[in-house]
C-alpha positions in Angstrom: 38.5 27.6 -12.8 41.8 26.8 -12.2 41.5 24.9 -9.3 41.4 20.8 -9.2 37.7 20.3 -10.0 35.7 17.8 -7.7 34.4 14.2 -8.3 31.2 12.2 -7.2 33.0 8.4 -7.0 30.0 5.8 -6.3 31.1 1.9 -5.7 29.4 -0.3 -3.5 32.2 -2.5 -3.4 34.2 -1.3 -0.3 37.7 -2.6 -0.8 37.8 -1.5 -4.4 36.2 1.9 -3.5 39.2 2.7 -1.3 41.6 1.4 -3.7 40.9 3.8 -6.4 40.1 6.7 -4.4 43.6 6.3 -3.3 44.5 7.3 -7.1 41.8 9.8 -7.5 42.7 12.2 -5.4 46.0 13.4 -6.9 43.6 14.2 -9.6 40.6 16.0 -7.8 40.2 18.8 -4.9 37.4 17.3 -3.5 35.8 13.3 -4.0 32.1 12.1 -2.2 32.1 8.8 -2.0 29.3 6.9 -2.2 28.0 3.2 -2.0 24.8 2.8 -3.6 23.3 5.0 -6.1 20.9 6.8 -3.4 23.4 7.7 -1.4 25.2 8.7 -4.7 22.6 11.1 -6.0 21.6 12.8 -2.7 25.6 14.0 -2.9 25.0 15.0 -6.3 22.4 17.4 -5.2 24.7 18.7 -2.5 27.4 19.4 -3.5 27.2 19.7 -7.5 30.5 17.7 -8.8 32.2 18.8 -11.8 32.6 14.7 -12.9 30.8 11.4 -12.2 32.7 8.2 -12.1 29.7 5.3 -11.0 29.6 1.2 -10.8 27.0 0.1 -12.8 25.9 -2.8 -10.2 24.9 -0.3 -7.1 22.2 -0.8 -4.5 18.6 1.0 -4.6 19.5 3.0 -7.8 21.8 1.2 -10.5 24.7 3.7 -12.3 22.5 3.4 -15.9 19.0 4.7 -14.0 21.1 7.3 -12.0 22.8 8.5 -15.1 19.3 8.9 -16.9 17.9 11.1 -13.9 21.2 13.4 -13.4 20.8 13.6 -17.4 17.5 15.5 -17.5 19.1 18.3 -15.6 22.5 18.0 -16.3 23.1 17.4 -20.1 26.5 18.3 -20.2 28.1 17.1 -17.1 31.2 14.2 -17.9 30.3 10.9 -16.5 32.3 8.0 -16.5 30.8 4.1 -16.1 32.5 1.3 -14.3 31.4 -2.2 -14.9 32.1 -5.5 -14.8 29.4 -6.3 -17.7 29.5 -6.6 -20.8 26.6 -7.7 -22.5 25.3 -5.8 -25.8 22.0 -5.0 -23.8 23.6 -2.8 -21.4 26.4 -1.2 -23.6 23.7 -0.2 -25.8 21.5 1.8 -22.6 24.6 3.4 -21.8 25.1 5.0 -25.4 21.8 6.8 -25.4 23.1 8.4 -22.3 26.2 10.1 -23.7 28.6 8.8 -21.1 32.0 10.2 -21.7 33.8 6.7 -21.0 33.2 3.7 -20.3 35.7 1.2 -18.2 35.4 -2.0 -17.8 36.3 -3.9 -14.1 39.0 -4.7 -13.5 39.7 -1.1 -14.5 43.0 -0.9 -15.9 45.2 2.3 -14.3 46.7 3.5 -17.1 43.4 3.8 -18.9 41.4 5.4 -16.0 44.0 8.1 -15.6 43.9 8.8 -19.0 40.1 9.0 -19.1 39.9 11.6 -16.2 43.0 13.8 -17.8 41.3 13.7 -20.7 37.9 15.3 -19.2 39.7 17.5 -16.6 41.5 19.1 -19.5 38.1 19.4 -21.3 36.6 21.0 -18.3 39.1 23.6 -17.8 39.2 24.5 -21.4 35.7 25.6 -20.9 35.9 29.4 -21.2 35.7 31.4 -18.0 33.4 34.6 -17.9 33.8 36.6 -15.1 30.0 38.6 -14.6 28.8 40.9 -12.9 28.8 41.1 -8.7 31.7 38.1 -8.3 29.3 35.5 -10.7 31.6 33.4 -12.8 30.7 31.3 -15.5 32.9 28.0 -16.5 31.1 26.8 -18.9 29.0 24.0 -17.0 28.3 25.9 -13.5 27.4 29.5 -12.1 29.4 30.3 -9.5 28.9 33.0 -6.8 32.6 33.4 -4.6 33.5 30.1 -5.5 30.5 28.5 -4.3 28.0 26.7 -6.9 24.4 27.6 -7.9 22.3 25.3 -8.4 20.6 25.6 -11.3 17.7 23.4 -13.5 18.1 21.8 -17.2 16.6 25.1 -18.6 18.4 27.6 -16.6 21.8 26.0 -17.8 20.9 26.0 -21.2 20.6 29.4 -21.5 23.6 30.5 -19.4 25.7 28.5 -22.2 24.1 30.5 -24.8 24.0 33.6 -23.2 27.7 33.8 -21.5 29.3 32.3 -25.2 28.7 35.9 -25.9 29.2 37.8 -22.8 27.7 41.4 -23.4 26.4 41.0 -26.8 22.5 40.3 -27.4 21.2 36.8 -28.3 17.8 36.8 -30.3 14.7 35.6 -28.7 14.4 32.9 -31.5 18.7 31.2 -31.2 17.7 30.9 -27.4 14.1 29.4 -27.7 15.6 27.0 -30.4 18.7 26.3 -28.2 17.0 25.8 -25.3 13.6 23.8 -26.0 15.9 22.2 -28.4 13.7 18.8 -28.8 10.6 21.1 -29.4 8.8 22.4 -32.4 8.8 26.1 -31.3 5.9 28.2 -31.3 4.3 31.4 -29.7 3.8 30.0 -26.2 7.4 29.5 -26.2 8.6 33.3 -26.0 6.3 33.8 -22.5 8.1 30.3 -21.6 11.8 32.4 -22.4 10.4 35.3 -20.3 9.1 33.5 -17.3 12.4 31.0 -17.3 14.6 34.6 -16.8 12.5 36.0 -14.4 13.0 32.6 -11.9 16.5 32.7 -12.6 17.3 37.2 -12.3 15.2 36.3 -9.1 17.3 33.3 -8.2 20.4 35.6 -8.6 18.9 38.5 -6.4 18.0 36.6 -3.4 20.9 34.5 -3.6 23.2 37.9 -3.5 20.9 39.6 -1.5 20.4 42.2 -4.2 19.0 43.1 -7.7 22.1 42.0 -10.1 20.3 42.9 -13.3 21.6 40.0 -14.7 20.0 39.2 -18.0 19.3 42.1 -19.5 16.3 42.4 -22.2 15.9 44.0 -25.4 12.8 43.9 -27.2 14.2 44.4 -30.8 18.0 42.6 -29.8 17.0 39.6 -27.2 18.8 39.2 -24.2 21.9 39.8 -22.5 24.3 38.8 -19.6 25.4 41.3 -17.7 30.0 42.3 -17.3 
């Protein structure tokens, strides 16, 4: 999308919250504030931000233990850590969690706006597929006339696969492997594949208020999206 893409900004410190947001927005179309990491992740479930930027030291749900929930569904999306710690302990956590950087308080400016170029430019280098009845894929989210769908773990998974090759068939076997990727695929995991496009061609049809044929099937080829 060529648009500014939207951030989810969670500091419980006030002053400090304000201060940077300042900066943020030349950078963003849209930033939800937050000031505890509740607050934080009911605004990630509404309004689905392209980018993270979270204190580690927040009320009622710390930035490490809201990263590791948004993480089961959302392997992809950049996330950027603010802290005022440094302790081995903590820096370690925070690698098994793939952040994409990883500031430490006082944030210096320079650095900060180099981080987020750095990830806005990665985001919009995702390729854009344009599908069928105004969906548009960007490489992270599904979007119908501009507006995000949300979508779980699995679904996204195999969108990625799927829309790398818009219009061409995957096989059943590259999207089991991709998507149960810490499995040990066997039989049950072809009705899993089935089941997982039928809730999201279902998804897509009530959500359009129509039957978009999305992901096409072929029994000897695999399956397809839909241009």
């Amino acid at each position: 999308m060529n648009k500014k893409p939207t951030l989810l900004y969670a500091e419980d410190d006030r002053e400090s919250q304000e201060n940077y947001a300042f900066i943020l927005q030349e950078y963003f179309s849209e930033i939800y504030l937050a000031s505890n990491g509740k607050e934080a992740f009911d605004l990630f479930n509404e309004h689905q931000p392209d980018m993270l930027l979270l204190d580690i030291s927040m009320p009622l749900i710390n930035g490490l233990d809201l990263v590791s929930i948004i993480r089961k569904e959302h392997p992809t999306i950049p996330i950027v850590m603010l802290t005022a710690h440094s302790d081995r302990e903590r820096l370690l956590k925070a690698v098994s969690l793939k952040l994409d950087g990883y500031l430490l308080k006082p944030v210096d400016i320079t650095q900060l706006k180099e981080t987020l170029q750095s990830l806005i430019k990665q985001i919009r280098n995702e390729e854009v597929v344009c599908l069928i009845n105004d969906l548009v894929w960007d490489g992270h989210n599904l979007y119908y006339q501009d507006k995000v769908i949300k979508l779980t773990k699995k679904e996204r998974l195999l969108l990625q696969l799927l829309c790398k090759y818009p219009g061409q068939y995957v096989s059943h076997d590259e999207l089991i492997i991709h998507i149960w990727n810490d499995e040990m695929p066997d039989f049950g995991h072809n009705k899993k594949l089935v089941q997982l496009i039928y809730r999201l061609n279902k998804k897509l049809a009530e959500t359009l208020s129509c039957n978009p044929h999305f992901i096409e099937n072929s029994y000897t080829h695999g399956y397809r999206v839909a241009t």
